[in-house]
N, C-alpha and C positions, 0 to 999 in steps of 0.2 A: 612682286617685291623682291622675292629672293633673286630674281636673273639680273634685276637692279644693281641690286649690292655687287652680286657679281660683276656685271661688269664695270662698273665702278671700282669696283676691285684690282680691275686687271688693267685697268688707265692707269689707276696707282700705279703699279708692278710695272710697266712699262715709262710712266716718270721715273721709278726710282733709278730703272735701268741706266736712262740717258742720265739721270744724276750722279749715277758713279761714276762715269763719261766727264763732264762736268767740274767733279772734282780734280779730275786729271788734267783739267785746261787750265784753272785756277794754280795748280802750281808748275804746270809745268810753261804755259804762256808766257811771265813773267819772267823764268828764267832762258827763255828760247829756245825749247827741248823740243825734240819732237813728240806730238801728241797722240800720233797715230802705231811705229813704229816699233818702239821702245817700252820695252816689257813693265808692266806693273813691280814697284818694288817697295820694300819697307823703310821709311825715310832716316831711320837710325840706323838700321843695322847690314841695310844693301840688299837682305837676300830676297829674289827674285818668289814673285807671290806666285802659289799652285791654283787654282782655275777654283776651289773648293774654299779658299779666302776672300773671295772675291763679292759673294754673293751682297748684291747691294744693299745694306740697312741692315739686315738679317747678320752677315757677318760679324760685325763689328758688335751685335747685341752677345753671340752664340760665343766668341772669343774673349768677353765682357772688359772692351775696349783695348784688349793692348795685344800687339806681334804675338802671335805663334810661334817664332822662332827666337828672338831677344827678349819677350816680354816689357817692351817699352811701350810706352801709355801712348794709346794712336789719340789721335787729333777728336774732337766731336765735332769738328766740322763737314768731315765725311758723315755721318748720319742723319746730321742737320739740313746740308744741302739735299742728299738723296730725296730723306724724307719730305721737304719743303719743294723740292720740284713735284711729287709725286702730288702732292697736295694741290701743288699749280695744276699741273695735268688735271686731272679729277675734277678741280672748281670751275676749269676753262670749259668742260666738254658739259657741264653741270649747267654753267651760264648762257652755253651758247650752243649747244647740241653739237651732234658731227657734222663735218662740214668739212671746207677748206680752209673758212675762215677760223673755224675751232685748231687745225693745224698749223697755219701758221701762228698767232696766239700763242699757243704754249710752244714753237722754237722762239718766241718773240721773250715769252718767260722764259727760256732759259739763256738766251743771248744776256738778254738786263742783268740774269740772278751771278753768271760769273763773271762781266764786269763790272757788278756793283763791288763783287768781292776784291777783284784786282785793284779797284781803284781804291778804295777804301784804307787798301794792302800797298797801296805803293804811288797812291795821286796818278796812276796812268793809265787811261783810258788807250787798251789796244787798239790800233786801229782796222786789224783784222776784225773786229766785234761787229763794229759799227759800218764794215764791210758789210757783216751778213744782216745786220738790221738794214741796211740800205737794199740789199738783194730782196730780203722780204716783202720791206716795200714797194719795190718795183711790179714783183709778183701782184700782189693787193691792190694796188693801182687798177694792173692792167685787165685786175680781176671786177672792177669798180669803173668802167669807165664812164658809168653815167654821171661819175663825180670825178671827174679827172682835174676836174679845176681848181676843188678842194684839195684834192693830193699836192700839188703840184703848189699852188699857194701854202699849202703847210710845209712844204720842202724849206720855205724861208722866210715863212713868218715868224719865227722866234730867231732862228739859227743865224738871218740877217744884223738882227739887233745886237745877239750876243757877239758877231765877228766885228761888230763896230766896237763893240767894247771892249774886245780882246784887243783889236789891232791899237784902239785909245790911250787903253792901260798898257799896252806891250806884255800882257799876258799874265799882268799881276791879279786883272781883277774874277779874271774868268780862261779856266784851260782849255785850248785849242781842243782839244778832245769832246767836253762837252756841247763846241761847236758844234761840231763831226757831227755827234748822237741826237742833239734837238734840228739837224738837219733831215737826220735817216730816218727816225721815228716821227718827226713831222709827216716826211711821205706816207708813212705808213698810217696817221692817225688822220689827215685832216688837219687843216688850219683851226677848225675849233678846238677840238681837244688837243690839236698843240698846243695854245695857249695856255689851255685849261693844266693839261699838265705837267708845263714850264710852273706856271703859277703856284702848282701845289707841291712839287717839290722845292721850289724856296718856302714853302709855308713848312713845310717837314723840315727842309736843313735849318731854319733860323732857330725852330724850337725843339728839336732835338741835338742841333747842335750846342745848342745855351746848357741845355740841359745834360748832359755830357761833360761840359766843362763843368759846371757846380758840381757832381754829384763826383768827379774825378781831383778836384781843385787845380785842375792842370790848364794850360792853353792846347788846345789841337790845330792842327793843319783842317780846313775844309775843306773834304773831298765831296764835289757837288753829285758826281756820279753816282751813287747811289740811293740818292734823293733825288735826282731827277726820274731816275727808273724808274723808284717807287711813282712815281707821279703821272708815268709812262704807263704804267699797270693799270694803276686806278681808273685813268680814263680808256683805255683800252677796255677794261672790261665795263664799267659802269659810267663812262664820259656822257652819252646821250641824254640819261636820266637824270646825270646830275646837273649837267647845265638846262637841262630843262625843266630842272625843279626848280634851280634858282632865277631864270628868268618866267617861271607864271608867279614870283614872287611880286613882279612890280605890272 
């Protein structure tokens, strides 16, 4: 039990790592910075972070949210994200043992978890993202090829429909981007659970986006990108069970 937790432990610790990583895509992406490069620094006050600020999750508790050096109130989205990646890692290796396919999975979680954030932040799906969801895929395919037909049919059985509608509407009714992503992650899941979760991310955007507007009395922009993720996730991890629960239903 105890070597369990442990290692369990240290899947965590090593999510939370790449989710400090993570955080650095999410804002630096969006503004075209480089992500690799370019020294960590405090987003109010410039100074350049010491290696000992750094420590993902842990930091930000031990500092009790704000700079070391200006004392301005950091973000909770850095400990949010770490944590929640860490949590991804941990449930991926928990569901699905070690593997390859438990590896790609959780870069699969963290591709989704920061551009759910960008779009959400800004209606635009990188295209760098949906770059590396498509390389994943590629990977999983070729790691799969007793189902290569499945792959290759989930490349465009949703993603086909949606570029009909984009190109119909001229982009009003659905962004180019989401094309992109229910393309890449088709490869990667299978025609079935493409479906399945194209299907359940509009069941998620309709009713948490409704729900959103009431609860704010405002109108929002619908950013489908991270309701489709979400829906990406769900059948990545639990797509077989579920469509196979709901068809011994009839």
């Amino acid at each position: 039990m105890f070597a369990d937790i442990l290692f369990y432990a240290v899947i965590f610790l090593f999510g939370i790592v790449i989710g400090s990583f993570l955080n650095v895509c999410i804002y630096r992406i969006p503004k075209h910075e480089d992500i690799v490069k370019t020294r960590s620094h405090c987003m109010s006050c410039g100074h350049t972070l010491a290696w000992y600020d750094m420590f993902p999750l842990f930091s930000y508790l031990f500092l009790g949210g704000r700079c070391r050096y200006c004392k301005a109130k950091l973000s909770v989205q850095y400990p949010l994200i770490e944590a929640l990646n860490g949590i991804l890692y941990a449930g991926i290796v928990l569901l699905h043992g070690v593997g390859i396919d438990s590896v790609l999975l959780c870069f699969l979680a963290s591709a989704l978890l920061v551009l759910s954030v960008i779009d959400f932040r800004t209606y635009e799906i990188p295209f760098g993202i949906n770059l590396l969801i498509l390389a994943l895929g590629v990977v999983r395919t070729a790691l799969d090829l007793q189902h290569i037909a499945d792959h290759l049919i989930g490349l465009v059985s949703v993603s086909a429909v949606l570029a009909l509608l984009y190109y119909a509407s001229k982009g009003r009714a659905i962004g180019g981007g989401d094309v992109k992503l229910m393309a890449a992650c088709g490869l990667f899941l299978g025609w079935k659970q493409a479906i399945f979760a194209f299907l359940a991310g509009c069941v998620l955007g309709a009713v948490i986006h409704v729900l959103r507007m009431r609860i704010s009395g405002q109108d929002h922009v619908l950013a489908m990108g991270p309701y489709l993720s979400a829906g990406v996730l769900i059948a990545a991890l639990w797509g077989e069970q579920l469509i196979g629960w709901y068809l011994g239903m009839f």
